[in-house]
C-alpha positions as CSV (number, residue, x, y, z in Angstrom):
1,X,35.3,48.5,27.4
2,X,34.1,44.6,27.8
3,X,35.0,42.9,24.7
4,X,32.4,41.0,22.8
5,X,32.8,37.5,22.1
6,X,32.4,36.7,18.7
7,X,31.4,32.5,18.0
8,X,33.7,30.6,15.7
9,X,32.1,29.6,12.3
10,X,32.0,25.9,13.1
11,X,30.3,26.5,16.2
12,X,27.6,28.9,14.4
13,X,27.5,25.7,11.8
14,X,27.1,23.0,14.9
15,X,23.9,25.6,16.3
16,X,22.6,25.7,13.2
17,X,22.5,21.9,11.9
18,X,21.1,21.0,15.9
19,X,18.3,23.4,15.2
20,X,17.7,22.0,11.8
21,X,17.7,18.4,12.9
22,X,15.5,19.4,15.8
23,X,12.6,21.1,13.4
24,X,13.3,18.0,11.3
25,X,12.2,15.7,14.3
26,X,9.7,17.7,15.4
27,X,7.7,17.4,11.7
28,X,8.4,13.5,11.7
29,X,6.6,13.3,15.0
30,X,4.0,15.4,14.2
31,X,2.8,13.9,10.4
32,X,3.2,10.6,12.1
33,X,1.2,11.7,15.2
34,X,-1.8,13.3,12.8
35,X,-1.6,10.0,11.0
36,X,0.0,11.3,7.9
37,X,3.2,9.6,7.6
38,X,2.9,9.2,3.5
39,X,3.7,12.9,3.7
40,X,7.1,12.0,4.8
41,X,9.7,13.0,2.4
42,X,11.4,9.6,0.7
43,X,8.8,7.6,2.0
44,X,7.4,4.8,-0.1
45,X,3.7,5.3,0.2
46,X,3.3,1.0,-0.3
47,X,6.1,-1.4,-0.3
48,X,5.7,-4.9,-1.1
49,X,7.7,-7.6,0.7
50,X,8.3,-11.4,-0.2
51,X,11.4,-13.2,1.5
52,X,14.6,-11.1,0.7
53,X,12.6,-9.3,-2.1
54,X,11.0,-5.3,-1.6
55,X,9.3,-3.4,-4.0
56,X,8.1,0.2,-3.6
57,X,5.4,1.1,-5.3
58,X,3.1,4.9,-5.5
59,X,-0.6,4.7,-3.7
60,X,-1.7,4.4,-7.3
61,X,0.6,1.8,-8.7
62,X,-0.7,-0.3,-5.5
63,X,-4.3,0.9,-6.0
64,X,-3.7,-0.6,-9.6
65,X,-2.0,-3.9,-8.6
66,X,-4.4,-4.4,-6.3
67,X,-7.4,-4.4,-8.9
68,X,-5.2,-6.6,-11.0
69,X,-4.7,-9.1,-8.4
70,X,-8.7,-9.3,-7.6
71,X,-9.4,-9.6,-10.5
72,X,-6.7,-12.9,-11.4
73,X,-7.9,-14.3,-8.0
74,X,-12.1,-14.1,-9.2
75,X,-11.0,-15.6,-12.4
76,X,-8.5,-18.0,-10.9
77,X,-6.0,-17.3,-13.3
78,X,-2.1,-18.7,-12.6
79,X,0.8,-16.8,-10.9
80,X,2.5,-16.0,-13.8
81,X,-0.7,-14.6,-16.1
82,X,-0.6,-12.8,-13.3
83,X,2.7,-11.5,-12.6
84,X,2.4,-10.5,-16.6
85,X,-0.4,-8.7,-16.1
86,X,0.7,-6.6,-13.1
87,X,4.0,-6.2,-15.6
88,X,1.9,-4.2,-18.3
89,X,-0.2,-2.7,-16.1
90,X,2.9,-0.7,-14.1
91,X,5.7,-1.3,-16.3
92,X,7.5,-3.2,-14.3
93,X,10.3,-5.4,-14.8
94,X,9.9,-9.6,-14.4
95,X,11.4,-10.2,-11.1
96,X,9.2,-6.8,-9.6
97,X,5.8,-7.9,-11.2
98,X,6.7,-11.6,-9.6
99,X,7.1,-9.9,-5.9
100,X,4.4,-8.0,-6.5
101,X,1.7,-10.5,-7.8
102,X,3.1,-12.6,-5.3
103,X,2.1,-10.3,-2.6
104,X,-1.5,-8.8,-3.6
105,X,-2.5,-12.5,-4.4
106,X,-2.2,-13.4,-0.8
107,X,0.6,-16.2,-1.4
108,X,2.6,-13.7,1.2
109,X,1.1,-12.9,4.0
110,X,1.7,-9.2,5.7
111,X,3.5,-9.0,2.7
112,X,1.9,-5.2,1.3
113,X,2.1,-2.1,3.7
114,X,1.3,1.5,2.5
115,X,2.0,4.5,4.6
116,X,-1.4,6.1,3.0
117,X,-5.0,6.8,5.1
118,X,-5.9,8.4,8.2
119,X,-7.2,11.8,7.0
120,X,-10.4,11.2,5.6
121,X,-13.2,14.1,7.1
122,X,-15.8,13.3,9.7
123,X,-19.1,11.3,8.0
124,X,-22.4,11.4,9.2
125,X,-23.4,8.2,11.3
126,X,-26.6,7.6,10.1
127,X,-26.6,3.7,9.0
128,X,-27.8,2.4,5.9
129,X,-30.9,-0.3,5.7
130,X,-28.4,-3.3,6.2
131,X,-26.6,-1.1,9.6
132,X,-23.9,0.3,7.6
133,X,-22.7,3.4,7.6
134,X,-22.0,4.9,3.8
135,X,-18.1,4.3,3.9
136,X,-18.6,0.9,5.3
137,X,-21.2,0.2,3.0
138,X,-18.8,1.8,0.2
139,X,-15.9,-1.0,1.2
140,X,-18.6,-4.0,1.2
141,X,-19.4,-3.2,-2.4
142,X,-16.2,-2.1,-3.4
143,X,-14.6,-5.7,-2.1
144,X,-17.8,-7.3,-3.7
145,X,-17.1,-5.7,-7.4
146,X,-13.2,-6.4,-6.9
147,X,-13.0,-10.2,-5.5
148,X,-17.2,-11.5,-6.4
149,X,-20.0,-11.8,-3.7
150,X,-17.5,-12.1,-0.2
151,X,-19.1,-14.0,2.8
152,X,-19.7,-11.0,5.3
153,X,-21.1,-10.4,8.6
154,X,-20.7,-8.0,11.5
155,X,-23.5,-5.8,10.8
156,X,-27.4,-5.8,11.2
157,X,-30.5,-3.5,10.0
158,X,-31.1,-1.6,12.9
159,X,-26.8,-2.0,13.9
160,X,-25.5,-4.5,16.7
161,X,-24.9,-4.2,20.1
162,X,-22.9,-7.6,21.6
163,X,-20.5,-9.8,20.1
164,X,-17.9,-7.6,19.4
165,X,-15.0,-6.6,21.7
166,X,-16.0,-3.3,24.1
167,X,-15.7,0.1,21.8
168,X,-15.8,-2.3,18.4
169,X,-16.5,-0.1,15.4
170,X,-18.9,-2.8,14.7
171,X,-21.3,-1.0,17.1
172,X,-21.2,2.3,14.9
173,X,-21.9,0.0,11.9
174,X,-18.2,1.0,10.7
175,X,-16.8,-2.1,10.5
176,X,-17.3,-5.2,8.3
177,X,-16.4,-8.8,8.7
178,X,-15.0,-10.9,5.7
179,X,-15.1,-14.6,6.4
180,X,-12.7,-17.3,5.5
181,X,-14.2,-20.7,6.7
182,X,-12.2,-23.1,7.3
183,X,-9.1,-22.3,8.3
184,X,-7.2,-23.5,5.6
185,X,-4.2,-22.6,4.0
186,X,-5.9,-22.1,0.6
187,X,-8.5,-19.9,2.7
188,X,-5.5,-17.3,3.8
189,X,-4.2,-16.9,1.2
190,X,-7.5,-15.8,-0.3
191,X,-7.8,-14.0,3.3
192,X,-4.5,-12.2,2.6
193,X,-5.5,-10.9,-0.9
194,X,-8.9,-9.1,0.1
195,X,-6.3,-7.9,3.1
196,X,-3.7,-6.4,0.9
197,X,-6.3,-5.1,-1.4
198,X,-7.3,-2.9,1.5
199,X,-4.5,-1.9,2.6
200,X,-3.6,-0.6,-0.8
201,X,-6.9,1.1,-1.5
202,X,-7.1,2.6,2.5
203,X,-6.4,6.1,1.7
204,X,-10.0,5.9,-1.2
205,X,-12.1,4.1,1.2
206,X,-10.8,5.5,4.4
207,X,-10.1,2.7,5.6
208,X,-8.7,3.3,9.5
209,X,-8.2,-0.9,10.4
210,X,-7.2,-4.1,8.5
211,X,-7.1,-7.4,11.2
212,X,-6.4,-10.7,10.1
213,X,-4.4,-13.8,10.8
214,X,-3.0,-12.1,13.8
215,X,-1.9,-8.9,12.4
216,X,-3.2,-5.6,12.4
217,X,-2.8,-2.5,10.0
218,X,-4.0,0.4,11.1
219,X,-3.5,4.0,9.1
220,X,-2.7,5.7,12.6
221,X,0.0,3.5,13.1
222,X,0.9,2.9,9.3
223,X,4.7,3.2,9.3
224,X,4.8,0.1,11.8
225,X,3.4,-2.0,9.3
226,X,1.3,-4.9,10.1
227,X,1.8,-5.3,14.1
228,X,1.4,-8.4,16.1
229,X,-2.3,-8.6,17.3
230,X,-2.9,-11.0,20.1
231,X,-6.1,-10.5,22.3
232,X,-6.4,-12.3,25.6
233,X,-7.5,-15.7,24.8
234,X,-7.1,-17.2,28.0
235,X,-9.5,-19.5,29.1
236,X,-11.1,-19.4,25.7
237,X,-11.5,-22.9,23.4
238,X,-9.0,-23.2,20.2
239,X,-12.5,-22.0,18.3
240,X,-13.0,-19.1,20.3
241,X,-9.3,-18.3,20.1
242,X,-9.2,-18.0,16.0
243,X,-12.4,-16.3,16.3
244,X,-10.7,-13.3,18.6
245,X,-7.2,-13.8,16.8
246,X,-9.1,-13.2,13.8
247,X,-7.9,-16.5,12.0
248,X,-11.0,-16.9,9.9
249,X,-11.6,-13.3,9.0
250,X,-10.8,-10.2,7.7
251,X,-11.9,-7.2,9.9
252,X,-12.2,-3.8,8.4
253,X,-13.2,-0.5,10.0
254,X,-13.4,2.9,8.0
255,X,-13.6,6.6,9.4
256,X,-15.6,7.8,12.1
């Protein structure tokens, strides 16, 4: 009679932890392919970066930081009002309110990046009087009531149909241009806060894109952070160039 081999228990235990780490894998790729990563578990869903410094920080607490921020930058108040104000509103300590006031004020730039977005339902595409569809439109006023009246283009009654790159969202009327003319330093950094504030409020206003100074967030993508973004400027004048690069203006596009 053949005898039957019986495994040893570390072997059973090697079979069994290759399996696990395998399913493991397999659910990272898949919430990060459906553009879900902040259902990762132990993922911050926002982090806020300056120099050295990082704070994590919950959709809401950067939802909430982000209003705090507008709201300094429409009434010009200083870094450290601020910073205190951030403080209270998150119960945060010093140095954390600093890094995050810092950041969501636009005196860092790619400095906040959430993991949030990217599963907002299907809208109808019928577009508003202005060529808007009702998300975009929802982001215009949102960024209007959170920073004052922005300077914004993109969009026509009726929609548009040239001057964007080929497939833009602006030709669905799902994308909205923020403008920050010259390009200054003082007009990034204003750039960067209406940026940020985006980012952080992506996953209410579906927000699917965030382009400016060369960097891109998109909520597909949203564990790479802000990427490089550099269109094919060849040829083109130093104008044209910050034009594509998107130098003097935020670009935001919401859910199909």
């Amino acid at each position: 009679m053949a005898r039957v081999q019986q495994r040893s228990p570390v072997r059973r235990l090697v079979v069994v932890a290759t399996a696990l780490l395998a399913v493991a894998v397999l659910v990272v790729t898949l919430l990060a392919a459906l553009g879900r990563p902040s259902m990762l578990p132990g993922l911050a869903d926002c982090t806020a970066t300056v120099g050295d410094d990082e704070v994590d920080l919950s959709t809401a607490q950067a939802q909430r930081a982000a209003t705090v921020a507008a709201r300094a930058m429409r009434l010009d108040l200083r870094m450290r009002t601020t910073a205190e104000a951030v403080a209270g509103e998150l119960d945060l300590d010093d140095e954390d309110s600093v890094v995050v006031a810092r950041a969501l004020k636009g005196r860092a730039w790619h400095a906040l990046s959430c993991t949030h977005g990217g599963g907002a339902a299907a809208e109808p595409d019928e577009l508003d009087r202005r060529g808007l569809t009702a998300r975009a439109a929802a982001v215009r006023e949102d960024l209007d009531e959170a920073f004052g009246e922005q300077r914004v283009g993109g969009f026509a009654p009726g929609g548009v149909s040239e001057g964007h790159m080929p497939g833009s969202a602006h030709y669905e009327g799902r994308a909205v241009d923020v403008f920050f003319r010259p390009v200054t330093r003082p007009q990034k950094v204003r750039g960067w806060a209406v940026a940020h504030y985006l980012v952080a409020h992506a996953d209410r206003l579906a927000v699917e894109t965030v382009i400016f100074d060369g960097r891109i967030w998109t909520a597909r993508r949203a564990l790479q952070g802000w990427r490089d973004y550099a269109p094919d400027t060849s040829g083109r004048s130093a104008e044209v160039a910050a034009v594509l690069e998107h130098r003097d203006h935020v670009h935001v596009d919401v859910a199909d």
